[in-house]
N, C-alpha and C positions, 0 to 999 in steps of 0.2 A: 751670482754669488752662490757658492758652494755652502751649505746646512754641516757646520761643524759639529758631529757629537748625532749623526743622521745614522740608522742601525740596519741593512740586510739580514735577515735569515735566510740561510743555506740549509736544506733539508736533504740530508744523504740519506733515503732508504734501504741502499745493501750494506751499509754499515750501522744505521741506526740512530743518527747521530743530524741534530740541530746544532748547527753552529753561527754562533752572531759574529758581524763585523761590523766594523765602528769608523766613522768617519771621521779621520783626526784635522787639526787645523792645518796639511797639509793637502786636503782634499783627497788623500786615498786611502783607501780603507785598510786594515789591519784588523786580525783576526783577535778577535776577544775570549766569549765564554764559547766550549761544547757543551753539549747538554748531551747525556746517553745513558741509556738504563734506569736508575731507578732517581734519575734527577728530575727537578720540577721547574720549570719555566717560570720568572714572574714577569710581569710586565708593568713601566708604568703607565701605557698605554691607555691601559684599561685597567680601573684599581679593582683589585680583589683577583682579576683572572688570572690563575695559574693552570700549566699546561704540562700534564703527567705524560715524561715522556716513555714509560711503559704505556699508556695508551694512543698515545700518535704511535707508537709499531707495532703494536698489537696483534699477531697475526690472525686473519680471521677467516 
């Protein structure tokens, strides 16, 4: 049995860009939020942690 509502992140770093996909109740994924620039990641994964995604590309 396929996890309906199960989330991949896609991390492009020559574009900059976190992108989530979502597991619908047909078992394939479709592409949900990007994340890029001065957007903030939340998750409920883990409560409180958010993920500034000026610093995931940060260049250093």
């Amino acid at each position: 049995m396929k996890e309906q509502g199960l989330k991949k992140w896609v991390v492009d770093p020559v574009n900059k860009t976190l992108t989530v996909f979502i597991r619908g109740t047909d078992g394939k994924y479709a592409r949900g939020v990007v994340y890029a620039g001065e957007d903030v990641l939340k998750t409920s994964l883990f409560e409180g942690l958010e993920i500034k995604m000026e610093e995931v590309f940060e260049e250093r």
